[in-house]
mmJSON file of the N, C-alpha and C atoms, coordinates in Angstrom:
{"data_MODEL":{"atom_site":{
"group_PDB":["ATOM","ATOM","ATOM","ATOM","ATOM","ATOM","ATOM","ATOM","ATOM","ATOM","ATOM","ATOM","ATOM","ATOM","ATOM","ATOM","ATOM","ATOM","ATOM","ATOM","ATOM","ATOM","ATOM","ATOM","ATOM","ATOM","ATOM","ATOM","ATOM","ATOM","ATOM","ATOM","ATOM","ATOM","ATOM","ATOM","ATOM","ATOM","ATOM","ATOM","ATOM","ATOM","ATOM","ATOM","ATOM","ATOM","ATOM","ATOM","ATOM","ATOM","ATOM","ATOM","ATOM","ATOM","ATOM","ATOM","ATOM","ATOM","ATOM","ATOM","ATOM","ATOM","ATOM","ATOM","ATOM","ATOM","ATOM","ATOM","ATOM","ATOM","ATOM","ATOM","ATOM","ATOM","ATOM","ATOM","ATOM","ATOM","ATOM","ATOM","ATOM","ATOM","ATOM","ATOM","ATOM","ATOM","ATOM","ATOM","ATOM","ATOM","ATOM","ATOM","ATOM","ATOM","ATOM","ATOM","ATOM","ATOM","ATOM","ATOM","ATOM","ATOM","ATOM","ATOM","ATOM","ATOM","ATOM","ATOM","ATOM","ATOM","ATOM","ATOM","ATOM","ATOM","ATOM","ATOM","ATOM","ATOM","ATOM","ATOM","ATOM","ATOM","ATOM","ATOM","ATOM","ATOM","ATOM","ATOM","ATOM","ATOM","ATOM","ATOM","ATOM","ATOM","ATOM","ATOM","ATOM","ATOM","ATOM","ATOM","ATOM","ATOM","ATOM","ATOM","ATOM","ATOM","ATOM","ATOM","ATOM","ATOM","ATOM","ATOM","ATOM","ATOM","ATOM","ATOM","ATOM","ATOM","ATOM","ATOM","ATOM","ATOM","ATOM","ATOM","ATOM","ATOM","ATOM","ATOM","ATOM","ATOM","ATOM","ATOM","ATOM","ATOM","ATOM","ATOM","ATOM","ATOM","ATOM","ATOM","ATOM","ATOM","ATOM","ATOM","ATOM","ATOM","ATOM","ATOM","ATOM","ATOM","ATOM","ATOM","ATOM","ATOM","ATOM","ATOM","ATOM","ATOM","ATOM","ATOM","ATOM","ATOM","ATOM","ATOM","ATOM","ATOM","ATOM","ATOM","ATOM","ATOM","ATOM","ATOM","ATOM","ATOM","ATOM","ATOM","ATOM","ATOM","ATOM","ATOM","ATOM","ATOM","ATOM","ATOM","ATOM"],
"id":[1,2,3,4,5,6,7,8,9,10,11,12,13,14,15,16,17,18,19,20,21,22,23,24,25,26,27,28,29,30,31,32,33,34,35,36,37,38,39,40,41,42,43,44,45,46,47,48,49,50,51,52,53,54,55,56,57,58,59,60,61,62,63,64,65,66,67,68,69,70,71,72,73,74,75,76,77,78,79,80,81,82,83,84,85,86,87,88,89,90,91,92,93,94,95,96,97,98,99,100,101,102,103,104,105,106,107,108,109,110,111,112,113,114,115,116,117,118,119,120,121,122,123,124,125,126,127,128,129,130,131,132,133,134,135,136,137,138,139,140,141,142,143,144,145,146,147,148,149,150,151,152,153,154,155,156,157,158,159,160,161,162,163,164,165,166,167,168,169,170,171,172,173,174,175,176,177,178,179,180,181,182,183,184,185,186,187,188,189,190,191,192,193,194,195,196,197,198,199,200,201,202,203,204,205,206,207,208,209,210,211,212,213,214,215,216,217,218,219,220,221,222,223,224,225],
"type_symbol":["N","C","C","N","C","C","N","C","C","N","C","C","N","C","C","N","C","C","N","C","C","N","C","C","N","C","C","N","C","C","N","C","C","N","C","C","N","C","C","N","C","C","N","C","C","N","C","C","N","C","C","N","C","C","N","C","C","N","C","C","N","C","C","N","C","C","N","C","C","N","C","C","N","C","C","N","C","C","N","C","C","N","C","C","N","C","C","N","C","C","N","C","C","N","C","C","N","C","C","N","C","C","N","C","C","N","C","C","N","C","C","N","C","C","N","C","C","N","C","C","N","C","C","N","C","C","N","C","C","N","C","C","N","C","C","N","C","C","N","C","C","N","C","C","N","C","C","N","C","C","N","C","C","N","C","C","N","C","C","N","C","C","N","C","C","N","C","C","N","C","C","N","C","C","N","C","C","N","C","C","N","C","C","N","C","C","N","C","C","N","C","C","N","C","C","N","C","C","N","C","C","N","C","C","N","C","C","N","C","C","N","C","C","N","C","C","N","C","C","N","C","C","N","C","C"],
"label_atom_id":["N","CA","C","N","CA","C","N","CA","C","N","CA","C","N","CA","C","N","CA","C","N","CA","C","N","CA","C","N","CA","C","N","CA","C","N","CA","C","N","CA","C","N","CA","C","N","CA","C","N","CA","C","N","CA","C","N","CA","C","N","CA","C","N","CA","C","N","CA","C","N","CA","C","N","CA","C","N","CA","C","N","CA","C","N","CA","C","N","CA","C","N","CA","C","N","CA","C","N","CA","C","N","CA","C","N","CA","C","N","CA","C","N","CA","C","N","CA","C","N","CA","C","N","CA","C","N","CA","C","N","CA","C","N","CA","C","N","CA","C","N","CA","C","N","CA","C","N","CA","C","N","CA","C","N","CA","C","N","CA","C","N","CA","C","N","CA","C","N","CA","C","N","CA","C","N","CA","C","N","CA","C","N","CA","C","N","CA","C","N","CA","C","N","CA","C","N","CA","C","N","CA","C","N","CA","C","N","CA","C","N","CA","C","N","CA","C","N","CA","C","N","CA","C","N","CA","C","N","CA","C","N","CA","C","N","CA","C","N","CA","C","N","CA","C","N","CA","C","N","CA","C","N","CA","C","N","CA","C","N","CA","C"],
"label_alt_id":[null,null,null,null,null,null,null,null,null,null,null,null,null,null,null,null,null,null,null,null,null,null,null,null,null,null,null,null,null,null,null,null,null,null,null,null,null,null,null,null,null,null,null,null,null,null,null,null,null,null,null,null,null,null,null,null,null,null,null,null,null,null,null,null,null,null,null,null,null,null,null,null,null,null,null,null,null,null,null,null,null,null,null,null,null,null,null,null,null,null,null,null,null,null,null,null,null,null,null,null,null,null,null,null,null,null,null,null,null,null,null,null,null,null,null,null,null,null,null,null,null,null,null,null,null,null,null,null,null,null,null,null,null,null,null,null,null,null,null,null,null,null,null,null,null,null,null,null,null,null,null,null,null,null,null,null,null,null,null,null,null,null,null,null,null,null,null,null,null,null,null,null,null,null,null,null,null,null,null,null,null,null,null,null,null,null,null,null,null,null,null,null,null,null,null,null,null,null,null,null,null,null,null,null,null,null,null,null,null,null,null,null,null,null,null,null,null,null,null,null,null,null,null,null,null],
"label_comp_id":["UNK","UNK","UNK","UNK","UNK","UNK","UNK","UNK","UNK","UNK","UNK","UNK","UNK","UNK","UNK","UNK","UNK","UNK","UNK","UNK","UNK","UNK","UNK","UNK","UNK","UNK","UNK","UNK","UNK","UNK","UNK","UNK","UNK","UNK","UNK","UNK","UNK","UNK","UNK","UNK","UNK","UNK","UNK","UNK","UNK","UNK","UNK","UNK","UNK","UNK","UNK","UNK","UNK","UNK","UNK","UNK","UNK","UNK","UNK","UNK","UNK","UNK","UNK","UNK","UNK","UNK","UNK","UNK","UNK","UNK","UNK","UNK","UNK","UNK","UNK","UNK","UNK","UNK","UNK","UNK","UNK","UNK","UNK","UNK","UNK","UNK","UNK","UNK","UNK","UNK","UNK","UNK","UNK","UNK","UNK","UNK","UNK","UNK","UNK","UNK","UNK","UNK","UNK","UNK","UNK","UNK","UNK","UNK","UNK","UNK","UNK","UNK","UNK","UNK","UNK","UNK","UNK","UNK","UNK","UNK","UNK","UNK","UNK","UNK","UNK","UNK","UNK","UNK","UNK","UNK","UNK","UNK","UNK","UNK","UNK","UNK","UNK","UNK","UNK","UNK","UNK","UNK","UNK","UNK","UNK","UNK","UNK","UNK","UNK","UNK","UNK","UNK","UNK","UNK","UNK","UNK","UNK","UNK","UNK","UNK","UNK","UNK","UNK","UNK","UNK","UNK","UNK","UNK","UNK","UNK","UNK","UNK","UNK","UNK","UNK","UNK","UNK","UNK","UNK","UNK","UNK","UNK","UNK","UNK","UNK","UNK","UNK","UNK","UNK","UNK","UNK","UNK","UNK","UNK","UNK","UNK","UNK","UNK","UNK","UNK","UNK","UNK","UNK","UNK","UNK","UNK","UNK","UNK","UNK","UNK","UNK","UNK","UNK","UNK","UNK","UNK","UNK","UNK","UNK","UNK","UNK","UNK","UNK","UNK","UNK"],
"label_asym_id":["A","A","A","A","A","A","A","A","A","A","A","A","A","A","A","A","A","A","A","A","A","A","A","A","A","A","A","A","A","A","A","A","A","A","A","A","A","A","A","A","A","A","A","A","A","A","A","A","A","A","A","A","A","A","A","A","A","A","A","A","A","A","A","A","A","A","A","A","A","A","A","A","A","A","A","A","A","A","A","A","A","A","A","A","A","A","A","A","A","A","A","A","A","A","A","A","A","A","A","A","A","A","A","A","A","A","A","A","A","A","A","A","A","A","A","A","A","A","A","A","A","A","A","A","A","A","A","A","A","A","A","A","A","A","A","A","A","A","A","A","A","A","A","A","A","A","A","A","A","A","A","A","A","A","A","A","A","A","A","A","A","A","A","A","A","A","A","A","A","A","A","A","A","A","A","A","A","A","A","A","A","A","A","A","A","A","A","A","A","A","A","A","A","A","A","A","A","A","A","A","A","A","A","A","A","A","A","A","A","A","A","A","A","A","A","A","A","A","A","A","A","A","A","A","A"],
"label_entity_id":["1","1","1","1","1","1","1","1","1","1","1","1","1","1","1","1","1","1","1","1","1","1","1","1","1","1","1","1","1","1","1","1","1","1","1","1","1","1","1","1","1","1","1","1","1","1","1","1","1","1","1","1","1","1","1","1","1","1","1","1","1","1","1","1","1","1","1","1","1","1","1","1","1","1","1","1","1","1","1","1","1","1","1","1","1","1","1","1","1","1","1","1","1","1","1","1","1","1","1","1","1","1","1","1","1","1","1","1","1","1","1","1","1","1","1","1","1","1","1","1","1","1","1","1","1","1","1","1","1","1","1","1","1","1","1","1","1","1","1","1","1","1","1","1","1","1","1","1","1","1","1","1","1","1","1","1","1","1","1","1","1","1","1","1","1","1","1","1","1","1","1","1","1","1","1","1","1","1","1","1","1","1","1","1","1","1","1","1","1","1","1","1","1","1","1","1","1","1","1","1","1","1","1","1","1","1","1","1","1","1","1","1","1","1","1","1","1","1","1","1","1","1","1","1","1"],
"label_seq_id":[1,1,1,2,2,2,3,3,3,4,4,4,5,5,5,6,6,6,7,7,7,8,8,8,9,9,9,10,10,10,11,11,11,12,12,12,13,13,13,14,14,14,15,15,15,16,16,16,17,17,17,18,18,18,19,19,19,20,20,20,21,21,21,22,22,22,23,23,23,24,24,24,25,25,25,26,26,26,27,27,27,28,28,28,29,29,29,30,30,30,31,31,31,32,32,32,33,33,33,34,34,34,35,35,35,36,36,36,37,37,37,38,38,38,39,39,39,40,40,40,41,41,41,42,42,42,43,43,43,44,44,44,45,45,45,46,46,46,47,47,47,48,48,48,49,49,49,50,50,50,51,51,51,52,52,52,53,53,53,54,54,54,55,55,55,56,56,56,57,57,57,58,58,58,59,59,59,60,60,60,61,61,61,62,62,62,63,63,63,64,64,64,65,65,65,66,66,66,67,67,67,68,68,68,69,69,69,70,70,70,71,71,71,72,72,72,73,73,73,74,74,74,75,75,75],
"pdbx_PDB_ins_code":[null,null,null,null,null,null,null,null,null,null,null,null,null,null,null,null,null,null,null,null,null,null,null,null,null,null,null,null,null,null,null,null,null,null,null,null,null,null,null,null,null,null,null,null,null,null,null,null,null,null,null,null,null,null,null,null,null,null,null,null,null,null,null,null,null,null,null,null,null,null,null,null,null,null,null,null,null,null,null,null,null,null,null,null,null,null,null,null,null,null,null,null,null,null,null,null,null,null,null,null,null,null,null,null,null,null,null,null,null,null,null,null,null,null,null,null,null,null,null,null,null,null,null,null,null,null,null,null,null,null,null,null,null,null,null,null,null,null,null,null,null,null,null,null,null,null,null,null,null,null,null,null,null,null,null,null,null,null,null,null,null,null,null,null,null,null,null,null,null,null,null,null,null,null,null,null,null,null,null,null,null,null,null,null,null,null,null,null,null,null,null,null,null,null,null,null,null,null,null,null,null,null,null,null,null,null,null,null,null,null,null,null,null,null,null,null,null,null,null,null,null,null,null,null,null],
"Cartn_x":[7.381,7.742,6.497,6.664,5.647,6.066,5.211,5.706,4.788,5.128,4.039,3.723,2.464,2.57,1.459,1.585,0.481,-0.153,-1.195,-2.318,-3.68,-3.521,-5.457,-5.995,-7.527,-8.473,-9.133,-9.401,-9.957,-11.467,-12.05,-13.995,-13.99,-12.636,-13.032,-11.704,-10.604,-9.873,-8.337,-8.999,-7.93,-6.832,-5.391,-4.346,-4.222,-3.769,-3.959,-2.773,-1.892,-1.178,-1.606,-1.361,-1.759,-0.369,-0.552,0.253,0.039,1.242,0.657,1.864,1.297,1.991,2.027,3.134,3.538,4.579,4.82,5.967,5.564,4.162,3.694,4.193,4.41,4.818,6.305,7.182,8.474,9.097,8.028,8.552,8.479,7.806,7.501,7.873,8.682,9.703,9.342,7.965,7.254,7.099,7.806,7.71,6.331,6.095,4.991,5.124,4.885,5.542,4.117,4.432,3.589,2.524,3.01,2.699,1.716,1.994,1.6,0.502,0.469,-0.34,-1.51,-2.154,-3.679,-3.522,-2.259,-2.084,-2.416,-2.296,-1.883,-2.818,-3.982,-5.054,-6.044,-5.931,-6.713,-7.594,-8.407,-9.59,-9.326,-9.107,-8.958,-9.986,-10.83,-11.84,-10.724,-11.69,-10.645,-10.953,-10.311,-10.217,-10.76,-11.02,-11.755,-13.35,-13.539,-14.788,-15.254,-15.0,-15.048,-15.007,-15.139,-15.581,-14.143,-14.995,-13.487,-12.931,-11.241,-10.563,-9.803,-9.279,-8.874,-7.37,-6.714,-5.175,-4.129,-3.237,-2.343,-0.712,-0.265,1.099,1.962,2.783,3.563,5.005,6.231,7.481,8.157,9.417,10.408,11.067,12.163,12.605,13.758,13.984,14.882,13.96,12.705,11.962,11.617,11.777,11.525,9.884,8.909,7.805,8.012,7.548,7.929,6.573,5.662,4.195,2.998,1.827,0.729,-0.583,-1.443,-1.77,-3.514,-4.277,-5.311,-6.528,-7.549,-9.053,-10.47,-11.54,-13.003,-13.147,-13.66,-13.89,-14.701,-15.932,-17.174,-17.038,-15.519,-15.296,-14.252],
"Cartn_y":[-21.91,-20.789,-20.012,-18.942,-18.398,-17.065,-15.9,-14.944,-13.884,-12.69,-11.873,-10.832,-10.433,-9.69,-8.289,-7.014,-6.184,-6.792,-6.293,-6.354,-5.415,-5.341,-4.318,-4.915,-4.286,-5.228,-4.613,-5.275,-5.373,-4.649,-4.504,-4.2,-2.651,-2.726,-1.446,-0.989,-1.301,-0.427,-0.468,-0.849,-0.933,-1.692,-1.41,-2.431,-2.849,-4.252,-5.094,-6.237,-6.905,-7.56,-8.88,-10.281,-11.258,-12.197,-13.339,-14.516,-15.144,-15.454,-16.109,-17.348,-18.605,-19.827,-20.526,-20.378,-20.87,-21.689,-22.526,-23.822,-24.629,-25.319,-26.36,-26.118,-24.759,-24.206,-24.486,-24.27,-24.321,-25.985,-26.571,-28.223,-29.073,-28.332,-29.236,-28.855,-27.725,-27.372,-26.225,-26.181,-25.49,-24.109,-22.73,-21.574,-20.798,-20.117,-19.328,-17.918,-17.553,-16.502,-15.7,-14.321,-13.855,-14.392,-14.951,-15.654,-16.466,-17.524,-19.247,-18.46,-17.319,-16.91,-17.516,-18.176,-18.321,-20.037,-20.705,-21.669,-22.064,-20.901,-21.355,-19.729,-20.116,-18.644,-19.158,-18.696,-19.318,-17.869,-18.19,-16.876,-17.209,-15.559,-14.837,-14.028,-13.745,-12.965,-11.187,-10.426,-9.264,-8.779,-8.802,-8.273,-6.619,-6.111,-5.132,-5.341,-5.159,-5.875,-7.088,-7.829,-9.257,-10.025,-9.395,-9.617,-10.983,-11.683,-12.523,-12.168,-12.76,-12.171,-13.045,-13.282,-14.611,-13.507,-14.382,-14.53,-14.981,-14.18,-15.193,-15.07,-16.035,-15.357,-15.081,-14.846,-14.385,-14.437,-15.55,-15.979,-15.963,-15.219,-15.439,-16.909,-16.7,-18.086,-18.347,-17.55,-17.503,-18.351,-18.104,-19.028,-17.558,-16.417,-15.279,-14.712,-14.643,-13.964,-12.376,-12.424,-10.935,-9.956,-10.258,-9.721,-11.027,-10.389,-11.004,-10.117,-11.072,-10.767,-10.483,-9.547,-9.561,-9.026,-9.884,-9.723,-10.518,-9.527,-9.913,-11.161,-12.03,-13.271,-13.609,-12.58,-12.826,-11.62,-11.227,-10.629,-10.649],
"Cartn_z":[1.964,2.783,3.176,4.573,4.423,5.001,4.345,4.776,5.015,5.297,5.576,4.227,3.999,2.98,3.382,2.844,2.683,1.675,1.517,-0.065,0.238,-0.54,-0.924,-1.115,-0.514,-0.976,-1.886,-3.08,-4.249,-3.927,-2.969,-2.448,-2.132,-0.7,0.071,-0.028,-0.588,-0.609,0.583,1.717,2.345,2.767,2.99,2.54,4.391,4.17,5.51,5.07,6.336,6.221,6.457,5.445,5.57,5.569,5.673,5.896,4.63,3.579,2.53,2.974,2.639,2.38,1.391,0.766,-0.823,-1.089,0.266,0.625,-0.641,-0.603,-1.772,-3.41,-3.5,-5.228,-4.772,-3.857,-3.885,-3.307,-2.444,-2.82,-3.763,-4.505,-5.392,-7.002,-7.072,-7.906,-8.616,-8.696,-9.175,-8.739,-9.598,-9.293,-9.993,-8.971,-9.746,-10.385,-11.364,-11.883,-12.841,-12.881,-13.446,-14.341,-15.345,-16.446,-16.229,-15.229,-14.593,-13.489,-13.33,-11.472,-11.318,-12.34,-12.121,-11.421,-11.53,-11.186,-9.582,-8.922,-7.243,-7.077,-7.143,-6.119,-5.191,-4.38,-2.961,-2.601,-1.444,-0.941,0.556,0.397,2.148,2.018,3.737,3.411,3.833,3.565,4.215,5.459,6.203,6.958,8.01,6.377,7.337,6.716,5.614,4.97,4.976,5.043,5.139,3.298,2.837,1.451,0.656,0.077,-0.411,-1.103,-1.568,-2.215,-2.511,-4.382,-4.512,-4.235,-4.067,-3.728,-4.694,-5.549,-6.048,-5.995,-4.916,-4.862,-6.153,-6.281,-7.537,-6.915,-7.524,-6.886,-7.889,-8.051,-9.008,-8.631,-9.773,-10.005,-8.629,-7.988,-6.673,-5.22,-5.647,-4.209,-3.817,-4.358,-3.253,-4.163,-2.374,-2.851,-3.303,-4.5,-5.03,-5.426,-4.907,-5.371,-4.89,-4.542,-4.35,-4.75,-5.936,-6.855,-5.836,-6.421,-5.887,-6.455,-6.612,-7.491,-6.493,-7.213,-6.212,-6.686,-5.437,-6.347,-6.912,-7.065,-8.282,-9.672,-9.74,-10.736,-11.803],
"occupancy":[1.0,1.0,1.0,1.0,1.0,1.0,1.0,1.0,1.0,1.0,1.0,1.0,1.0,1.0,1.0,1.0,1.0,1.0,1.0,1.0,1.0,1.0,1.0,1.0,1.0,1.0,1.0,1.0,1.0,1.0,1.0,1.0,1.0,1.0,1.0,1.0,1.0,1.0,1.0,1.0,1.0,1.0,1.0,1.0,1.0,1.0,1.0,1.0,1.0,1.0,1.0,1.0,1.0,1.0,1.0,1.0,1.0,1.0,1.0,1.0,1.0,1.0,1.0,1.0,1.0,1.0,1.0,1.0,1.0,1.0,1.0,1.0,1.0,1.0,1.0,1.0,1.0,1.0,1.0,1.0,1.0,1.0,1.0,1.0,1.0,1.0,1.0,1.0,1.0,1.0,1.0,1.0,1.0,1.0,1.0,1.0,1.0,1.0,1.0,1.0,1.0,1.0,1.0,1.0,1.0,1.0,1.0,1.0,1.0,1.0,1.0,1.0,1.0,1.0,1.0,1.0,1.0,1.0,1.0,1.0,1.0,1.0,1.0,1.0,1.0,1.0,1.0,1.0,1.0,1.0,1.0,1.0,1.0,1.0,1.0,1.0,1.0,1.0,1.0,1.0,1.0,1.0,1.0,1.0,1.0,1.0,1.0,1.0,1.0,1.0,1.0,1.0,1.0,1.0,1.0,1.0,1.0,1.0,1.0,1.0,1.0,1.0,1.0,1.0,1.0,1.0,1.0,1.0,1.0,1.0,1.0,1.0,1.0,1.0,1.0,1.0,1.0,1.0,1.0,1.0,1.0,1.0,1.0,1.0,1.0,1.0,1.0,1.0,1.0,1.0,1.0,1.0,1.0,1.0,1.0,1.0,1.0,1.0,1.0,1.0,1.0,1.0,1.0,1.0,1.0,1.0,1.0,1.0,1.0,1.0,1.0,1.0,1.0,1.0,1.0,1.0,1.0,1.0,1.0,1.0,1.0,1.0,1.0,1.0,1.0],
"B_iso_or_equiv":[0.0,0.0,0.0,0.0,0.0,0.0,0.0,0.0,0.0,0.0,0.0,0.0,0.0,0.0,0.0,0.0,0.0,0.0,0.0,0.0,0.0,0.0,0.0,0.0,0.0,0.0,0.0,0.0,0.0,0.0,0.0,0.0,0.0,0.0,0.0,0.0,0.0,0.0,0.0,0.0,0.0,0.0,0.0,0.0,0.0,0.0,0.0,0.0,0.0,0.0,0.0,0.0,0.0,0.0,0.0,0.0,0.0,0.0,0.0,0.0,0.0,0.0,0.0,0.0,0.0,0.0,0.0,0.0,0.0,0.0,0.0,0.0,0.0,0.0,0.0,0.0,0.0,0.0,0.0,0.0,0.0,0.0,0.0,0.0,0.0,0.0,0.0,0.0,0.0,0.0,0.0,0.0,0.0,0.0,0.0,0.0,0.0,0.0,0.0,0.0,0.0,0.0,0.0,0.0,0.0,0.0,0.0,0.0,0.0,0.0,0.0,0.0,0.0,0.0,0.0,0.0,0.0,0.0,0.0,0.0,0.0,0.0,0.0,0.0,0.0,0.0,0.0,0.0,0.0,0.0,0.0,0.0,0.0,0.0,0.0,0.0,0.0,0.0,0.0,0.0,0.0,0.0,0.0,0.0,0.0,0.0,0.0,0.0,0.0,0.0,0.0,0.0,0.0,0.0,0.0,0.0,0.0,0.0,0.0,0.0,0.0,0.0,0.0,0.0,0.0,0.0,0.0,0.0,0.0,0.0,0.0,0.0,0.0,0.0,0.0,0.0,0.0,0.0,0.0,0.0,0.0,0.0,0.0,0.0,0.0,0.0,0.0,0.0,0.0,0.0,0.0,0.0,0.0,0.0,0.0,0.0,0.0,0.0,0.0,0.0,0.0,0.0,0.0,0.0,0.0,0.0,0.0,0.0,0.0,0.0,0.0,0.0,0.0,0.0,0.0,0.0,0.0,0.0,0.0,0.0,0.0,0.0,0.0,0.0,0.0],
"pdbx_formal_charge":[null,null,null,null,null,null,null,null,null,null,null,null,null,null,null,null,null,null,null,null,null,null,null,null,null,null,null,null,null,null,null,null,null,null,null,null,null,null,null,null,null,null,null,null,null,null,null,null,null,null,null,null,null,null,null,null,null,null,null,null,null,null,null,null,null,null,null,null,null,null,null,null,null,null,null,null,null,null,null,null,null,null,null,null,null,null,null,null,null,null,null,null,null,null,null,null,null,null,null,null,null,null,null,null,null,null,null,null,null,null,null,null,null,null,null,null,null,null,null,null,null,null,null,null,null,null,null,null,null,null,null,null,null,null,null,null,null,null,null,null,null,null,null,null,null,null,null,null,null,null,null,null,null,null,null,null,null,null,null,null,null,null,null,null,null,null,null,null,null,null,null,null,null,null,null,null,null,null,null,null,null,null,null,null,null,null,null,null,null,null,null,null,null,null,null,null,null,null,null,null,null,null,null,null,null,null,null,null,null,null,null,null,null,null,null,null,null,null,null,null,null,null,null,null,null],
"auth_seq_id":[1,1,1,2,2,2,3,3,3,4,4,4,5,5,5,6,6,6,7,7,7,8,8,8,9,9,9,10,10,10,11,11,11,12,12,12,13,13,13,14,14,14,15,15,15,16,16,16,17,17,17,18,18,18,19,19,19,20,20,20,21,21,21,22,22,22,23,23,23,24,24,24,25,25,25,26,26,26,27,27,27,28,28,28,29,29,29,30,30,30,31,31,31,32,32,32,33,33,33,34,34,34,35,35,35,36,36,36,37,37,37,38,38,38,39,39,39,40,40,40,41,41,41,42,42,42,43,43,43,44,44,44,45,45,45,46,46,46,47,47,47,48,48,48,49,49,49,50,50,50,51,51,51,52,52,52,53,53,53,54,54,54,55,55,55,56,56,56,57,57,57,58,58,58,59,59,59,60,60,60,61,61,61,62,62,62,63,63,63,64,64,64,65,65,65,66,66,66,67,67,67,68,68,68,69,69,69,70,70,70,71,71,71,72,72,72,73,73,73,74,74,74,75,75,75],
"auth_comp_id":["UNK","UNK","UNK","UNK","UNK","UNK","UNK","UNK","UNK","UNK","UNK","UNK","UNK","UNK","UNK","UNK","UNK","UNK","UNK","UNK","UNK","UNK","UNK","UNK","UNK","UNK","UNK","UNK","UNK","UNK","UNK","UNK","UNK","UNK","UNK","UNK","UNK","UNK","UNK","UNK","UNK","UNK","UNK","UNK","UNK","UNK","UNK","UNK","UNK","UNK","UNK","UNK","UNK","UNK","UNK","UNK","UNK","UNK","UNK","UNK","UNK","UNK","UNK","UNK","UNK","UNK","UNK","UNK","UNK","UNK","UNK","UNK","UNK","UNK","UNK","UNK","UNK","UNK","UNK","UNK","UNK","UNK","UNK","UNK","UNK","UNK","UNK","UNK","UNK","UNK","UNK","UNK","UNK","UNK","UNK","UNK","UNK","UNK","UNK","UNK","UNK","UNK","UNK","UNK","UNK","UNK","UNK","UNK","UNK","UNK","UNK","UNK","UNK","UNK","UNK","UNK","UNK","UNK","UNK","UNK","UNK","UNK","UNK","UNK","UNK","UNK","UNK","UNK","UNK","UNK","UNK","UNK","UNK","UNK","UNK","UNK","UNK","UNK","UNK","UNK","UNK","UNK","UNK","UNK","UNK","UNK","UNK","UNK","UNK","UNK","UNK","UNK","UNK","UNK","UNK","UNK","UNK","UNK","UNK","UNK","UNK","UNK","UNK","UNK","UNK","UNK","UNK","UNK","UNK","UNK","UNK","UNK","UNK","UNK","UNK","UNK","UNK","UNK","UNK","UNK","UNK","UNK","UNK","UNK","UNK","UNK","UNK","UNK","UNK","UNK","UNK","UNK","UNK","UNK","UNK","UNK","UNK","UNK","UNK","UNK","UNK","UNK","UNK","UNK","UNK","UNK","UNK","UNK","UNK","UNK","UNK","UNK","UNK","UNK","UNK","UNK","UNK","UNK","UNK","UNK","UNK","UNK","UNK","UNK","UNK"],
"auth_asym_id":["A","A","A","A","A","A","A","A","A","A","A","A","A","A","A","A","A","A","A","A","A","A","A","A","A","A","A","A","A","A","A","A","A","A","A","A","A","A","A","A","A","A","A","A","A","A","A","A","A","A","A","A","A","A","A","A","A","A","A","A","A","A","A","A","A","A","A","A","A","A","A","A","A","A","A","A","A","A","A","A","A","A","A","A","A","A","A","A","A","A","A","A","A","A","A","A","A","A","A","A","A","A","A","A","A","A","A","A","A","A","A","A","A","A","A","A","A","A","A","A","A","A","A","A","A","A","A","A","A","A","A","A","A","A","A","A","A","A","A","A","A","A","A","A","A","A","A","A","A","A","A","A","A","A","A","A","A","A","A","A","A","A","A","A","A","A","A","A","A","A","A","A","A","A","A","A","A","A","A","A","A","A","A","A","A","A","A","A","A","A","A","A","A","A","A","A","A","A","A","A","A","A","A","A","A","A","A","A","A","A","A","A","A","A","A","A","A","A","A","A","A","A","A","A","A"],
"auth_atom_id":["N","CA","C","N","CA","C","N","CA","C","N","CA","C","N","CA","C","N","CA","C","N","CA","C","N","CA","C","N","CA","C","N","CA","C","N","CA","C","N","CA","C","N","CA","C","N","CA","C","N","CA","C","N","CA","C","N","CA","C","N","CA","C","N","CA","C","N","CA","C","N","CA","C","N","CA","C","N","CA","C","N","CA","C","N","CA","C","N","CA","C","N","CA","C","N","CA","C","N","CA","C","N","CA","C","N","CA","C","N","CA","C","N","CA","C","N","CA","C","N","CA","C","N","CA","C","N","CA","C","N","CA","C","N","CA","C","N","CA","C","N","CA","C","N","CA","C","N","CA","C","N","CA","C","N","CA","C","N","CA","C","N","CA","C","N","CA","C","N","CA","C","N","CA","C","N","CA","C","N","CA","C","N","CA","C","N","CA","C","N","CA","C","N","CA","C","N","CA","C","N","CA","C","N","CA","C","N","CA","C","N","CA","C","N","CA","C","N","CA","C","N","CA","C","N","CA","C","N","CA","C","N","CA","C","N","CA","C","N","CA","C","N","CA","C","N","CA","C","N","CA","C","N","CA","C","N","CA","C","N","CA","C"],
"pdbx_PDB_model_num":[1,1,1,1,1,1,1,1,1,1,1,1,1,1,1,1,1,1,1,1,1,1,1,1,1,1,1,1,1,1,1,1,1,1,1,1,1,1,1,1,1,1,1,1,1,1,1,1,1,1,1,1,1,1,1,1,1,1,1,1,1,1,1,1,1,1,1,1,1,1,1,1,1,1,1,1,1,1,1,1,1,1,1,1,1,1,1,1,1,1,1,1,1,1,1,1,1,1,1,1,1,1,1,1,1,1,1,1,1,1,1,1,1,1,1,1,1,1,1,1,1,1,1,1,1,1,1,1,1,1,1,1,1,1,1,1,1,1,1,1,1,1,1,1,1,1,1,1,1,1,1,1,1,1,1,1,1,1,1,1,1,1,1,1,1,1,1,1,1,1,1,1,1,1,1,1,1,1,1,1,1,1,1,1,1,1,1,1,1,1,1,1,1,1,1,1,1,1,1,1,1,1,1,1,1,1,1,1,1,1,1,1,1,1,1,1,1,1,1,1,1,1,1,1,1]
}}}
């Protein structure tokens, strides 16, 4: 699935809407959940800083994105 999300950025602070796609955790049976998050983190730069930012969606056991997790990626 993919959906739209706000998030902060972890550098400068400001919250910006991104596109997360997390079809691959839900075809393949595999939910991601608090616990498991470090499983499925990817890097978006931000948008207003440019600075990267690992990404980790966070999906209850319904398929529904319920949080997207966010840290610097040299920290």
């Amino acid at each position: 699935m993919i959906s739209n999300f706000d998030i902060s950025c972890p550098y400068c602070g400001e919250v910006f809407n991104t596109v997360v796609d997390y079809s691959n955790q839900i075809d393949s049976n595999y939910l991601i959940d608090a616990q498991a998050s470090q499983d499925y983190t990817y890097i978006e730069d931000c948008q207003v800083c440019c600075q990267p930012i690992l990404l980790t969606p966070v999906i209850n056991e319904d398929g529904t994105l319920i949080n997207v997790l966010t840290q610097q990626e040299n920290g």
